[in-house]
N, C-alpha and C positions, 0 to 999 in steps of 0.2 A: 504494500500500500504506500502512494506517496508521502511528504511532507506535508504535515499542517505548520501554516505561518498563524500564529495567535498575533491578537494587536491587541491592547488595551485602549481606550480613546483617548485623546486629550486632553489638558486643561479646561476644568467646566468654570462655568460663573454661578455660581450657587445663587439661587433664589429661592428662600424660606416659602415664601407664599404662594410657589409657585409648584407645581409634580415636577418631583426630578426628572423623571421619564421624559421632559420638556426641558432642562434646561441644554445651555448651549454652549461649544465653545469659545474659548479665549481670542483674542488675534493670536497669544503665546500658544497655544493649543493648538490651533489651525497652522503654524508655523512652524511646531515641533513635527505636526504629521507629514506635514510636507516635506520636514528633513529625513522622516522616520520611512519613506516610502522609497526614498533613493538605498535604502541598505536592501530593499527586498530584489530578488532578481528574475522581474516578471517575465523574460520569456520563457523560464519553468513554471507560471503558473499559469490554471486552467480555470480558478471562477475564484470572484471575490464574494463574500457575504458578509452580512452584518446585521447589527441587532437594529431594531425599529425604534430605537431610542435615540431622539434628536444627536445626542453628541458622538452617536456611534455611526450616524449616519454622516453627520461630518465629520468626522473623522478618514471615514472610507472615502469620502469625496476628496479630500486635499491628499490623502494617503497615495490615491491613486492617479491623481491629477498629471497630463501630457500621458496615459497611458490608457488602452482601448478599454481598460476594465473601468474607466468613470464614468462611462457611459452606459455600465452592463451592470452594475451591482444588482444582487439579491439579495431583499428582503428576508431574514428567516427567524420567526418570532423566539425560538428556541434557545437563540442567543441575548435575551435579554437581562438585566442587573437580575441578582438573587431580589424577589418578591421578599421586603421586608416595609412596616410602618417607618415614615421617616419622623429621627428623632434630630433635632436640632440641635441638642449638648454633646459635643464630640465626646466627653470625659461617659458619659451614659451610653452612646454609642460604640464605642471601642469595648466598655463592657459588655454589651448585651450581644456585639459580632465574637470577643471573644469566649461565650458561652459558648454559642449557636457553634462555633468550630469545634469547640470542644465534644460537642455531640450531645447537647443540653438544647433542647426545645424551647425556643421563645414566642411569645403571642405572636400572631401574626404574621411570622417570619414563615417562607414557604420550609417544607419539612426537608432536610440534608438530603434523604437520597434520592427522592421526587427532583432537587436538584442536579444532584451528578447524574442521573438516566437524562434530564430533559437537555443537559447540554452537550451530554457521549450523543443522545438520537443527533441533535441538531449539525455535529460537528460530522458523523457520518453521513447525514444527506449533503452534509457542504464537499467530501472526499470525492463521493458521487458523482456531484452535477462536474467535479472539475477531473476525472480521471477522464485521462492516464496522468497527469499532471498534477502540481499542488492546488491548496487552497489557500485563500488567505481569509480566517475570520478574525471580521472586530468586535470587540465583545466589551467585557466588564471587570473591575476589580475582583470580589467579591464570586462569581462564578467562573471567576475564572481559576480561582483560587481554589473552589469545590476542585473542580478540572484538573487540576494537578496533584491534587489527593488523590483522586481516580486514579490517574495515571501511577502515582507512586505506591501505592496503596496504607499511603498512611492517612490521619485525621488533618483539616486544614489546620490553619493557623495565621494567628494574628502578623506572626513574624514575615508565612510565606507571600501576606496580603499586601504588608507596608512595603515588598522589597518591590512589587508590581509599580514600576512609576507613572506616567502622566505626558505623553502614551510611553507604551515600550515594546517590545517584538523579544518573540520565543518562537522556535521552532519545536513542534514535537511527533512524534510519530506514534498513531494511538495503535495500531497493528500490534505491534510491541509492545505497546507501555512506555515511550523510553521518549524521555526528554533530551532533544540533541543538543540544543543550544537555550539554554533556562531564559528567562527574564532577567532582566539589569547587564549583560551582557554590552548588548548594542547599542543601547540609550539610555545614559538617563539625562534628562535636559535641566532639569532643576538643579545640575549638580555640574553646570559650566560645560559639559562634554559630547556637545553636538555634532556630529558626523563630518568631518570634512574630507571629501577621495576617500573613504573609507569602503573596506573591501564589503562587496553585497553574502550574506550569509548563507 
């Protein structure tokens, strides 16, 4: 089975009073994607997807921008943030994500393995639509974080969540199980170290 390229999205603008599922990115977001797309090396890949969440959708858009796939993206609901109530107190927040890893059920949070099934289905129809070729999905913190649990077969964690930055790219192979190239690798932008002639992964 090919390469999966994961994306996480960009810098959002938080707005309390707004669904996150709606908020948008940054100009710094939409700028990091755009650096974050020149590492991937699209004529090994066969279909871009992404979640139905304003910022994953831009994200895909500037990700892919001057290349045939911004004009093709698909849609695939299966890639959206883990379904949780939004709490506004980061300090309340970070506890109640690191219960939910921990394998501690929180209200309203969708249930751990409902998640890792809905985003293994979702990354499998992306393998699909783009074989014999890779895919590149853009996804979410948070699920993606399930995701790599999956893959390793351990419990997420807060630690594997914080190290996902704002966007970032992972390469991984779900056939196997096996992470080729983890997250924090390639990008972290927040952290001065933006790509320049750097080699496509």
């Amino acid at each position: 089975m090919p390469s999966l390229y994961l994306v996480r999205h960009g810098e959002t603008r938080p707005t309390p009073s707004q669904d996150p599922r709606l908020w948008e990115l940054t100009d710094k977001g939409k700028r990091d994607a755009r650096a974050l797309g020149r590492l991937i090396p699209w004529d090994s890949v066969g279909k871009v997807v992404a979640s139905p969440e304003s910022k994953a959708q831009q994200t895909a858009h500037w990700l892919t921008l001057g290349t045939p796939f911004n004009h093709e993206l698909e849609v695939l609901d299966g890639l959206h943030e883990l379904a949780a109530p939004f709490v506004s107190d980061p300090l309340l927040f970070r506890s109640q994500l690191q219960a939910y890893f921990a394998g501690k059920p929180q209200p309203g949070w969708e249930p751990l393995e409902a998640a890792r099934m809905r985003i293994l289905d979702a990354l499998d129809h992306a393998l699909t639509l783009a074989f014999p070729k890779a895919a590149v999905a853009v996804s979410h913190g948070r699920i993606l974080t399930v995701l790599l649990s999956a893959i390793t077969g351990r419990l997420p964690s807060l630690d594997a969540w914080e190290k996902i930055a704002m966007p970032d790219l992972a390469r991984v192979n779900l056939e196997h199980r096996v992470i080729e190239i983890p997250f924090g690798i390639t990008l972290h932008p927040d952290r001065g170290n933006m790509p320049t002639g750097k080699p496509r992964i």
